[in-house]
VMD Tcl script that draws the C-alpha trace (Angstrom):
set ca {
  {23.48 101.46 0.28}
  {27.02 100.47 -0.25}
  {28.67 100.56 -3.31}
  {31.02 97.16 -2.13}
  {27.72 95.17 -3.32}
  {27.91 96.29 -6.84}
  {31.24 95.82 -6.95}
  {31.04 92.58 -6.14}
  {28.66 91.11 -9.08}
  {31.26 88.88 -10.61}
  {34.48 89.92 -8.99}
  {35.97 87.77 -6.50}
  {37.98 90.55 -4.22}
  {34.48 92.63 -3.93}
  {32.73 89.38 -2.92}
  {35.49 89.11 -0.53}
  {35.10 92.73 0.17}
  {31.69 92.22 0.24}
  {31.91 89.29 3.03}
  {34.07 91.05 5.40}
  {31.07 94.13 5.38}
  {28.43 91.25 6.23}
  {30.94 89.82 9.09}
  {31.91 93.45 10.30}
  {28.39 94.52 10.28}
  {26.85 91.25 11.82}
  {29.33 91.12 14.46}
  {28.62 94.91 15.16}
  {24.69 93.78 15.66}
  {25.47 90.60 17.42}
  {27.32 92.08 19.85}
  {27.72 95.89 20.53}
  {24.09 96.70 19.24}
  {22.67 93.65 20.57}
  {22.92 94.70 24.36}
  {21.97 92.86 27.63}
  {18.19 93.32 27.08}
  {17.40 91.67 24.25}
  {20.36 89.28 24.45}
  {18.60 87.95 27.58}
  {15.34 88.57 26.82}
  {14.94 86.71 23.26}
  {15.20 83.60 25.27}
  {11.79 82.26 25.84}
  {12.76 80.32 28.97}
  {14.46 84.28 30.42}
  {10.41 85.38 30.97}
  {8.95 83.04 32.80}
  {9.56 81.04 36.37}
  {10.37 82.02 39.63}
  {14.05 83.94 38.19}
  {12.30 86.15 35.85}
  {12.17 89.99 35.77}
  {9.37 91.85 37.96}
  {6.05 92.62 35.52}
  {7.75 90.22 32.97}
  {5.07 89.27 30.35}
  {5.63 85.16 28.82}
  {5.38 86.42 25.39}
  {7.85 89.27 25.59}
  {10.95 87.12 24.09}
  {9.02 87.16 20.67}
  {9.64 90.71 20.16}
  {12.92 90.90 21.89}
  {13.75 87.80 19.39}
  {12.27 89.16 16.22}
  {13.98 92.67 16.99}
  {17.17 91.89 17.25}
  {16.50 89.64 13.78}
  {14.96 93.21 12.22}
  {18.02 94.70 13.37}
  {20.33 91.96 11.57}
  {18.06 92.10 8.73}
  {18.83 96.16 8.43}
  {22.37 96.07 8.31}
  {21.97 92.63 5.91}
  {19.90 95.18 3.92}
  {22.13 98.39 3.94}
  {25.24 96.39 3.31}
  {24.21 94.87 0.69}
  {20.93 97.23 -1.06}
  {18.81 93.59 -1.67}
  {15.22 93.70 0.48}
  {15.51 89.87 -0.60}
  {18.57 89.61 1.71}
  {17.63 91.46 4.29}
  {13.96 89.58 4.76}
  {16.51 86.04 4.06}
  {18.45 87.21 7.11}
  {15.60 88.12 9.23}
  {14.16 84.62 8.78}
  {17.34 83.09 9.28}
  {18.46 84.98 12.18}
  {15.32 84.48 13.93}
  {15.07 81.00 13.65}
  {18.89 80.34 14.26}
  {18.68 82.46 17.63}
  {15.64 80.80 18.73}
  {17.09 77.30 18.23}
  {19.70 78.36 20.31}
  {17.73 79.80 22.97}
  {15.64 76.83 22.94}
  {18.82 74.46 23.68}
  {19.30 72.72 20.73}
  {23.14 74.05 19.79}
  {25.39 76.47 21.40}
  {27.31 79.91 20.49}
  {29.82 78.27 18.23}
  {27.33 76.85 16.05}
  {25.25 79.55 16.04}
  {27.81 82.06 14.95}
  {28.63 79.37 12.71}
  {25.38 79.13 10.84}
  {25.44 83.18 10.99}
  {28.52 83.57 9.24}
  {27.54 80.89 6.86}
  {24.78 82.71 5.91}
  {26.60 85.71 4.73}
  {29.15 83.83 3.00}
  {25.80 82.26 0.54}
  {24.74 86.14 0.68}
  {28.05 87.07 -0.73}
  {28.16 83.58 -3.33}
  {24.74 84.82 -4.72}
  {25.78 88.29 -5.00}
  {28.96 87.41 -6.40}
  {27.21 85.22 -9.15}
  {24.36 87.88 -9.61}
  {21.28 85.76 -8.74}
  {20.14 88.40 -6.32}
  {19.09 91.34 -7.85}
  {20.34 94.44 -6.13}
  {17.56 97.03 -5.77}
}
mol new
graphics top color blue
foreach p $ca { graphics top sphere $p radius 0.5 }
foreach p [lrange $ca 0 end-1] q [lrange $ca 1 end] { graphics top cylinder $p $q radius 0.2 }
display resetview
């Protein structure tokens, strides 16, 4: 784990520093290690009708959805050393990602509610009501 965590229990420039690690590192999972597969394919609507893939199985967008969330939740987790965090994020992730595959908001909003939820990660670090193990 990162030491930028620690160093951000009650100091404002390492809960800064501590921020831009959760926006490098979600953007990095979002985007790069997210990949065409399960960017498409955590969309329930991708798996089923006359457009989808050959052999495609209906239920296969639950674990393209949840791993791209475990892989969120990992970097949430190695940024910031708190299992609490990194099972928050996988929850969050997941349902933010399937609201958006299910219609109800777009990209903006999503990255929106992403990013929103590392800034609270970073507020409850910063004011040491997560414990850091």
């Amino acid at each position: 784990m990162f030491e930028v965590a620690s160093d951000a229990v009650g100091s404002a420039p390492g809960a800064w520093a501590l921020l831009f690690a959760f926006i490098i590192g979600h953007m990095l999972g979002d985007f790069p290690l997210q990949g065409d597969f399960l960017a498409l394919g955590k969309v329930r609507g991708y798996w089923i009708g006359p457009d989808a893939p050959a052999g495609a199985s209906p239920g296969m967008w639950l674990y393209c959805l949840t791993a791209h969330s475990l892989i969120q939740a990992g970097i949430v987790w190695i940024i910031s050393g708190s299992v609490i965090l990194g099972v928050a994020e996988l929850v969050l992730h997941w349902l933010t990602d399937y609201g958006k595959g299910e219609g109800k908001f777009g990209f903006a909003l999503d990255q929106g509610f992403h990013l929103g939820a590392k800034v609270v990660f970073s507020v409850m670090i910063y004011l040491g009501v997560i414990p850091l193990i």
